[in-house]
ZAMARGU-4260 file (C-alpha; in steps of 0.2 Angstrom, whole numbers, plus 5000, padded with zeros to 4 digits):
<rodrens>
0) 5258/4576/5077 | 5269/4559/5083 | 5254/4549/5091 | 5262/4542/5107 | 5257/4520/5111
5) 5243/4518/5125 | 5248/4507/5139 | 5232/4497/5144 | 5234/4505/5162 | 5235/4521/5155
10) 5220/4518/5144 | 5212/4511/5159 | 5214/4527/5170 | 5213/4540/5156 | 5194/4535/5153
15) 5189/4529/5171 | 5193/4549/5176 | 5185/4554/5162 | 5169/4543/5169 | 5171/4550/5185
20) 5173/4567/5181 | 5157/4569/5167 | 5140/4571/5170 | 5125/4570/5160 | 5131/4556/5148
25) 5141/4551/5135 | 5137/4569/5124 | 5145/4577/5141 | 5159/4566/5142 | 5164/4571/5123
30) 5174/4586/5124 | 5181/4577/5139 | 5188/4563/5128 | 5193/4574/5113 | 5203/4584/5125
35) 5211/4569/5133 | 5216/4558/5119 | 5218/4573/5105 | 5226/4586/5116 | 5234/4579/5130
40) 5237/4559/5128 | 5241/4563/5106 | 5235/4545/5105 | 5224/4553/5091 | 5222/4563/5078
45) 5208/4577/5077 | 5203/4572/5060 | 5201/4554/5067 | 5191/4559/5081 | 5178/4566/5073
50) 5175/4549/5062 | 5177/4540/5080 | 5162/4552/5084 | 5153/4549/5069 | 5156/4527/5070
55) 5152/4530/5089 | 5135/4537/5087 | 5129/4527/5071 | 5131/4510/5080 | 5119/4504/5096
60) 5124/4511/5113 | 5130/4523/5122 | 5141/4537/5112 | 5155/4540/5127 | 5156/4520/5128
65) 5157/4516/5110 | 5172/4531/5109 | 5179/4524/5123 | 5179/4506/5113 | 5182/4514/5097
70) 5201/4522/5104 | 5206/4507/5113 | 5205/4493/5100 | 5215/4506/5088 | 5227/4509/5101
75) 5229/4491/5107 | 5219/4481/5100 | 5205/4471/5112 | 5213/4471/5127 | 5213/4492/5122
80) 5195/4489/5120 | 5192/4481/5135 | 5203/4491/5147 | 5196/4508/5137 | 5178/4499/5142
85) 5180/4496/5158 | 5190/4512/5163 | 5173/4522/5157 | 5160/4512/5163 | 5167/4507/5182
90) 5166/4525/5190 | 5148/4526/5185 | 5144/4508/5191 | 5152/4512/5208 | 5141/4527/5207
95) 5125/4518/5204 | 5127/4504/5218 | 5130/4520/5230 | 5115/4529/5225 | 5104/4514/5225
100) 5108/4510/5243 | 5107/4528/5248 | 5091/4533/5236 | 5079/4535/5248 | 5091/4549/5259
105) 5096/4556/5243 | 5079/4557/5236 | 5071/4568/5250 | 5087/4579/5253 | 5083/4595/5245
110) 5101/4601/5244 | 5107/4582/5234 | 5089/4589/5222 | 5094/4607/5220 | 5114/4600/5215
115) 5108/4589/5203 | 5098/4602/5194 | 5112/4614/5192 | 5123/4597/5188 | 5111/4597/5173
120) 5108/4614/5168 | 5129/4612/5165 | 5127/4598/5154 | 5118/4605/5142 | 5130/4619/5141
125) 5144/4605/5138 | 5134/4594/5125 | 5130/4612/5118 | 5151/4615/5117 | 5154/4599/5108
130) 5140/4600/5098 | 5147/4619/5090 | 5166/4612/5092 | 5164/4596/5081 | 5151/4607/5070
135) 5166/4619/5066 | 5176/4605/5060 | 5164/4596/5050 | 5150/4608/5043 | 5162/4615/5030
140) 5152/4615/5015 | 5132/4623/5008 | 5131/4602/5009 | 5135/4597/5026 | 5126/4614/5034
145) 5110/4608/5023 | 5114/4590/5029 | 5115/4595/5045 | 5101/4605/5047 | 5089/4593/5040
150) 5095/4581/5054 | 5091/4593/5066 | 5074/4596/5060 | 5070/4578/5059 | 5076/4574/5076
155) 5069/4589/5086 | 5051/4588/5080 | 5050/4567/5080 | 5050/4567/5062 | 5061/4550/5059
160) 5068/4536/5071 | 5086/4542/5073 | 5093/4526/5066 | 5082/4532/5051 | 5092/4550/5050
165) 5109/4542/5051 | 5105/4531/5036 | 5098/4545/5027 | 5111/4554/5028 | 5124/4542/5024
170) 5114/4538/5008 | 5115/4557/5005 | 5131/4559/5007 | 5135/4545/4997 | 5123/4550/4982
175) 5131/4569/4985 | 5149/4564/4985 | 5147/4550/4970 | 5141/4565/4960 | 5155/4578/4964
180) 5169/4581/4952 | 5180/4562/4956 | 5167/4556/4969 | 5179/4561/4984 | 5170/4569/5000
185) 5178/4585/5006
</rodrens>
């Protein structure tokens, strides 16, 4: 795939819909950005989503914002970063300041209360969509669906800190890897 140059407008408006348009966090707002910048924008590779994913979620913050960063300074540097940045994180500023100021209508309004729980019960059908999608790509080994597994385990029954699993695993992956025929991670 010929991957196309990003103005910083268009990097800009690219995220800042996809910040608009995504509920339920940066987990939501995944297949959103894999579809933009994979599918429609071809800014990026699939392959290199998935370690944008991965960097994304090892590092402090929030996943959909550290993507968002992540794209933008390989597309165009910091100024990339920074439009990338803001284009993400304005819409749900603007949303924030309009809920605070209306929190008290919106709190008692039992239509805005029965929305938001179907707004939920669809986003964990979309972190569940990413989840399988990026599971397909990357759990292709007995390794990486043990790997994975184990991760899960951990995290669901409070076992570990999650900053714990992630080095964890990339210990274990380096260890694995090292001991593989050439050292080289398939």
């Amino acid at each position: 795939m010929q991957q196309k140059r990003a103005s910083l407008w268009n990097l800009f408006s690219v995220f800042f819909r996809i910040g608009a348009f995504t509920f339920g966090g940066g987990l939501a707002m995944l297949p959103l950005i894999e579809r933009e910048v994979v599918e429609v924008q071809g800014w990026v590779e699939q392959e290199e989503i998935l370690d944008i994913v991965a960097l994304s979620q090892s590092v402090p913050g929030a996943i959909a914002v550290n993507s968002a960063i992540f794209i933008g300074l390989r597309l165009r540097g910091l100024a990339g970063a920074l439009a990338a940045l803001l284009g993400v994180m304005t819409p749900s500023v603007v949303i924030i300041l309009i809920i605070a100021h209306f929190f008290t209508q919106f709190q008692s309004n039992p239509y805005v209360m029965r929305a938001f729980s179907g707004v939920k019960a669809a986003v964990i059908g979309l972190v569940a969509a990413a989840a399988w999608r990026v599971g397909r790509q990357v759990v292709t080994s007995p390794y990486a669906l043990a790997a994975s597994w184990v991760a899960l385990v951990l995290s669901v029954f409070d076992l570990l800190p999650i900053v714990w699993i992630i080095i964890l695993g990339g210990i274990s992956g380096i260890i694995y890897f090292s001991r593989r025929e050439g050292g080289v991670a398939k």
